[in-house]
Every structure is written in structure tokens, then in C-alpha cells.
ZAKOLNU-563134 format. One record per residue (C-alpha): chain; residue number from 1; x, y, z. Coordinates in nm, 2 decimals. Layout:
<atoms>
ATOM  mol  seq      px      py      pz
ATOM    A  NUM       X       Y       Z
...
</atoms>
This chain:
<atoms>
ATOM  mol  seq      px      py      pz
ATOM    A    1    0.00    0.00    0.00
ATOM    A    2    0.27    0.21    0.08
ATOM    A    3    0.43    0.16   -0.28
ATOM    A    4    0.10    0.22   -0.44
ATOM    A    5    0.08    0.57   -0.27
ATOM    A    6    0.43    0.66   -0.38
ATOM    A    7    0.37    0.58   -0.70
ATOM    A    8    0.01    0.78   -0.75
ATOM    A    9    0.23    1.05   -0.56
ATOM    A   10    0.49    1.04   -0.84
ATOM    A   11    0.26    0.97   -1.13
ATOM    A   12    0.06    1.28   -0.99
ATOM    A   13    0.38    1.52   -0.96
ATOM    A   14    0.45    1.41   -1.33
ATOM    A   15    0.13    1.46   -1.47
ATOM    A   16   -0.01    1.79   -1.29
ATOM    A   17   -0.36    1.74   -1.44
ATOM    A   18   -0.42    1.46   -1.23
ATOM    A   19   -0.43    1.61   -0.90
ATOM    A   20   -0.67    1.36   -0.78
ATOM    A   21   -0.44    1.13   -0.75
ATOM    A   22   -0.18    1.32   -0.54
ATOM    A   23   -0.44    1.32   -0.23
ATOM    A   24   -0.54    0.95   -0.36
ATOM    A   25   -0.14    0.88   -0.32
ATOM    A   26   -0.11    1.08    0.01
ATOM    A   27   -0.42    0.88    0.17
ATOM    A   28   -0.27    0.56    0.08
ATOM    A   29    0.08    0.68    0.22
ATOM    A   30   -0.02    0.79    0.56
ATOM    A   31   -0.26    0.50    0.60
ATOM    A   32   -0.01    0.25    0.46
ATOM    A   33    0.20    0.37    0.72
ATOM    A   34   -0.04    0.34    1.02
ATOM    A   35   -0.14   -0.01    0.92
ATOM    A   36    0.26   -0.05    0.90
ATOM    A   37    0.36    0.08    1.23
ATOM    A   38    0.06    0.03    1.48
ATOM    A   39   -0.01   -0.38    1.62
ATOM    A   40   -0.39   -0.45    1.49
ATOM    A   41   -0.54   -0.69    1.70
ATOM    A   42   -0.26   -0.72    1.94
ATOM    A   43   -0.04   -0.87    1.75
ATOM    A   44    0.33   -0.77    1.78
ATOM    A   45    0.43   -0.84    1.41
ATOM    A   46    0.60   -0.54    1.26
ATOM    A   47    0.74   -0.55    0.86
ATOM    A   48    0.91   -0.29    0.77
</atoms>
């Protein structure tokens, strides 16, 4: 998810018609991040 939102967020910054896609790209960063970083279900699993 992460690598999805980097890639709208560079598609977007290359194109600059398609600003939809830069907030698509920076709502799929920050929550790819969140998932990333905080335990879901209490589980201690990390990937980074």
C-alpha cells in the first residue's frame, strides 16, 4: 500500500492534471504507514 501511494504521488507530480491522484497517493501513504507501524489486534508483528 505504501508503494502504491508513492507511485500515485509520483505519477501525480509528473502529470499535474491529475491532481486527484496526489491526495489518492497521500491517503494511501499515511494510512499504509499506520497499518505499518501500529499492532492490529494485538499482535506484535511489525514488517518494515
Amino acid at each position: 500500500m505504501i508503494t502504491l501511494g508513492v507511485i500515485l504521488l509520483i505519477l501525480a507530480l509528473l502529470v499535474p492534471a491529475l491532481k486527484v491522484l496526489l491526495w489518492v497517493g497521500v491517503v494511501l501513504l499515511i494510512v499504509g504507514l499506520v497499518l505499518n507501524l501500529v499492532p492490529i489486534g494485538g499482535k506484535r508483528r511489525r514488517y518494515y
